[in-house]
C-alpha positions in Angstrom: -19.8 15.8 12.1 -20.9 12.4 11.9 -21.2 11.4 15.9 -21.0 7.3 16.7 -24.6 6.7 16.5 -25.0 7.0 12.9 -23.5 4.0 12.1 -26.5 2.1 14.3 -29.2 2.2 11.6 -27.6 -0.1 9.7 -28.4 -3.8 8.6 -24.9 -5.2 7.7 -21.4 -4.8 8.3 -18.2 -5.7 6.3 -15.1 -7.3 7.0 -13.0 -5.3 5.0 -9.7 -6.6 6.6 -8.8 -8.5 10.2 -5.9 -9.4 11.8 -4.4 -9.7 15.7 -3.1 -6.0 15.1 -6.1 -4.5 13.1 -9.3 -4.6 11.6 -11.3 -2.1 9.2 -15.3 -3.1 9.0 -17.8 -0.9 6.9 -21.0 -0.2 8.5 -22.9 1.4 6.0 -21.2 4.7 4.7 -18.8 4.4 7.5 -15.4 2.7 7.8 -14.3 1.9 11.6 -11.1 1.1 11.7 -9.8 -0.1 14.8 -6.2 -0.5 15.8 -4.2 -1.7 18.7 -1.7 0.5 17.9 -2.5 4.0 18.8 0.5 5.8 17.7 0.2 4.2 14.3 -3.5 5.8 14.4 -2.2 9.3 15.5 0.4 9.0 12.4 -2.1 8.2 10.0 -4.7 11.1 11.0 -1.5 13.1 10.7 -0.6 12.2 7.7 -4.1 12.4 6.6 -4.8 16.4 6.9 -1.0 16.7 5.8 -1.7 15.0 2.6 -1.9 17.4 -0.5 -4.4 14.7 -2.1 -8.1 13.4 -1.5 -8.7 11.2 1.4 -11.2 9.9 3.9 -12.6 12.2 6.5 -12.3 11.7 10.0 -16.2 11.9 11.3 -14.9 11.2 14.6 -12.1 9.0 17.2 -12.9 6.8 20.0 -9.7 5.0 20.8 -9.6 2.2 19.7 -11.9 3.3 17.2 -11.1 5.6 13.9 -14.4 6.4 12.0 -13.7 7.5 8.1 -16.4 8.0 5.9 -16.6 6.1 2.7 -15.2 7.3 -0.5 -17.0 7.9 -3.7 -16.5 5.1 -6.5 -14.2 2.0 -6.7 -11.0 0.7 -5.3 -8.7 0.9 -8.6 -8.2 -3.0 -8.5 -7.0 -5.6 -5.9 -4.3 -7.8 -6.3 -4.5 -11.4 -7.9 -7.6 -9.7 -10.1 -7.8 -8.2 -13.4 -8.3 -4.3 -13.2 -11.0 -2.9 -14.9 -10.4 0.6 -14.4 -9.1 2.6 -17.8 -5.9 3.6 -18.8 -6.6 7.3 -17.9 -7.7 6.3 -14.5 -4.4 4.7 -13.4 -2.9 7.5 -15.1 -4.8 9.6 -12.6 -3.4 7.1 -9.7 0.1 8.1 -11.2 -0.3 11.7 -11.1 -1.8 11.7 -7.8 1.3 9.8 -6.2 3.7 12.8 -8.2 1.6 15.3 -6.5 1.9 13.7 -3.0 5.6 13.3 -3.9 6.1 16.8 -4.6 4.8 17.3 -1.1 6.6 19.2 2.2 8.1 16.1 3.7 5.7 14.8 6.6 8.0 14.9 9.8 7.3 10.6 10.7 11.2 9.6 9.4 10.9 6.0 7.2 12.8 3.0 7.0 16.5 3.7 5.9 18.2 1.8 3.2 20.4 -0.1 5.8 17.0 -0.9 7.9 15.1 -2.5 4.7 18.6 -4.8 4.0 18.5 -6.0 7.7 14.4 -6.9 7.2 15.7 -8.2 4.2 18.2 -10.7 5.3 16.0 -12.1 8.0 13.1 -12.3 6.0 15.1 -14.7 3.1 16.6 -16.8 5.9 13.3 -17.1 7.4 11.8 -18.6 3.6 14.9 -20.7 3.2 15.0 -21.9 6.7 11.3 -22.9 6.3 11.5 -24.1 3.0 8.8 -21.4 2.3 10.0 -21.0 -1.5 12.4 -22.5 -3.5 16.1 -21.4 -3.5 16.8 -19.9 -6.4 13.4 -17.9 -6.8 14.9 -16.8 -3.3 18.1 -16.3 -4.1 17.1 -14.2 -7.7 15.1 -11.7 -6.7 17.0 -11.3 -3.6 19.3 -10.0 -6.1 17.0 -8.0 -8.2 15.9 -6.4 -5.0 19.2 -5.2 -3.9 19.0 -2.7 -6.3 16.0 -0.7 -4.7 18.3 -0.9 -1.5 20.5 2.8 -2.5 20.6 6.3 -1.2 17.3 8.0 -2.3 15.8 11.5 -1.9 13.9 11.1 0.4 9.5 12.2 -0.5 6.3 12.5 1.0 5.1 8.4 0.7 1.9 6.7 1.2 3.8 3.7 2.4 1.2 1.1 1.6 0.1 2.7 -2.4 -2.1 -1.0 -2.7 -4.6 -0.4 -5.6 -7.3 -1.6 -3.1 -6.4 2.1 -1.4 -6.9 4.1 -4.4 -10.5 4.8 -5.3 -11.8 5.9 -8.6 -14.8 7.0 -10.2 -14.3 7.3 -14.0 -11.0 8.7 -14.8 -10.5 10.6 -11.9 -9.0 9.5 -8.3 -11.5 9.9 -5.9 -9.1 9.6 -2.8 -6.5 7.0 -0.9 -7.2 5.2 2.1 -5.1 3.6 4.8 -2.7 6.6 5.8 -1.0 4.5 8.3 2.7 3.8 7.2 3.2 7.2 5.5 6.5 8.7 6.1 9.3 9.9 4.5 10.3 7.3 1.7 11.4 6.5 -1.4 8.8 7.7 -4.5 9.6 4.1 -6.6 8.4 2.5 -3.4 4.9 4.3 -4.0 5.1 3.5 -7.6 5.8 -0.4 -7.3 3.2 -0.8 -4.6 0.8 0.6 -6.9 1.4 -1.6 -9.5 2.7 -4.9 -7.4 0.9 -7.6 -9.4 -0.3 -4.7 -12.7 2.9 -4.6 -14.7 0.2 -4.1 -17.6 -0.7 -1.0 -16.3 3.0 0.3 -15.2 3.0 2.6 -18.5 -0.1 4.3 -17.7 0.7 5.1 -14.1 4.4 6.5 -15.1 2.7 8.7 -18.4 0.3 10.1 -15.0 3.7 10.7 -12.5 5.9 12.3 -15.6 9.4 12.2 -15.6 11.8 10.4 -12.5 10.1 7.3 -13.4 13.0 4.3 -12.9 11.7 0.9 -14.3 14.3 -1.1 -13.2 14.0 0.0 -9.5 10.3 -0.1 -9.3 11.1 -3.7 -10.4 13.7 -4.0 -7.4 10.8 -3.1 -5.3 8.4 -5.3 -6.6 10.9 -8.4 -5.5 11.5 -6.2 -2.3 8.1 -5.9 -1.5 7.3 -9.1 -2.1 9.6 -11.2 -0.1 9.8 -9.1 2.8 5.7 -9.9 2.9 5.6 -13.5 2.9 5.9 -14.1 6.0 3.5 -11.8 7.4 1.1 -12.8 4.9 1.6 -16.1 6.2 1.5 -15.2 9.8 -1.3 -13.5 9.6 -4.0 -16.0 7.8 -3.5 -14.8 4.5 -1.8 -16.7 1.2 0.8 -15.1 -0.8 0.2 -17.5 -3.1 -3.2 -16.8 -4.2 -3.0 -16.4 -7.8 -1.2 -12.9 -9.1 -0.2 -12.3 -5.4 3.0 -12.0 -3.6 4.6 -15.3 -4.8 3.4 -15.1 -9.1 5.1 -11.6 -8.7 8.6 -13.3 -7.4 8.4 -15.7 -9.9 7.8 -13.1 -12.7 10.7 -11.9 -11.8 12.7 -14.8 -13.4 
């Protein structure tokens, strides 16, 4: 096992992602993730050895501090650029999210149907209120994302299935990062996380996941998604309205 001086012999480290709840930084082969939240932590390394799928492993825990070593290849994309990972590859990423699907359910319960409404009507009021976005880009995929809000059978869910988490090398998935909002969910969740801001590539990542593939609800959950980030986008020094982010996908959605 990796032990925490390791990572000393190194010349550089790299931001991956910081905010006032988290940061990940890569010191050479080594990601340290560290997280104010240690519940959150515990739920990911959970999830983590539960997972039927590659991931990260844990070299070793230091509260605050997670250590994960790197994974092999690429992240599959990132949002606002183009991908240029193949079709077979994020028909890999498909596949892999049916097999974690097709998983015992992980015992960490999600956000019920009724819970994502209530996010949902604060989080519109909040963009109106603020005159964040216009009204009827609002208002319209307010509606679209209504749809994703039904009973569903429940699955084993990465939560956060961001093509930034998948990595690749070739055609094949290498592993998923960033364990840390898995629970029991809803699989179209998964699927339009994966391809928030890729509609290209939504045909090659349902071929990879096989049959139960709904089109019109993962577009409910793109618009979900999407305006229920906004505001902690915003919040949290980043712009949903980078180019192909958050705010293209609402308005793609007219």
């Amino acid at each position: 096992m990796t032990d925490v001086e390791d990572v000393q012999d190194v010349d550089k480290v790299e931001v991956v992602v910081a905010h006032h709840e988290r940061a990940t930084l890569r010191v050479g082969d080594v990601f340290l993730k560290i997280d104010a939240d240690q519940a959150r932590t515990d739920a990911e390394v959970e999830a983590m050895e539960l997972a039927p799928i590659p991931t990260s492993e844990v070299l070793w825990r230091k509260p605050p501090v997670l250590a994960l070593a790197a994974l092999p290849g690429t992240a599959l994309g990132r949002l606002g650029e183009p991908s240029t990972a193949s079709a077979a590859a994020w028909a890999a990423a498909g596949a892999a999210a049916r097999m974690l699907h097709d998983a015992p359910l992980p015992p960490r319960p999600g956000r019920s149907a009724d819970e994502l409404a209530a996010h949902l009507d604060d989080e519109c009021e909040w963009l109106l209120t603020h005159d964040v976005l216009p009204a009827d880009l609002v208002t319209r995929n307010r509606g679209i994302a209504e749809a994703a809000l039904r009973p569903w059978t429940p699955v084993f869910t990465h939560g956060d299935l961001q093509v930034a988490h998948v990595f690749v090398d070739g055609d094949e998935v290498t592993g998923v990062l960033d364990w840390s909002e898995a629970a029991r969910g809803d699989a179209m969740a998964d699927l339009a996380t994966l391809t928030l801001g890729h509609e290209e590539h939504l045909a090659d990542v349902a071929a990879g996941y096989g049959t139960d593939v709904d089109l019109d609800l993962i577009r409910a959950w793109w618009s979900l998604r999407s305006l229920l980030g906004v505001r902690w986008l915003i919040e949290h020094g980043f712009d949903p309205a980078t180019p192909g982010c958050e705010v293209d996908v609402l308005r793609s959605q007219l």
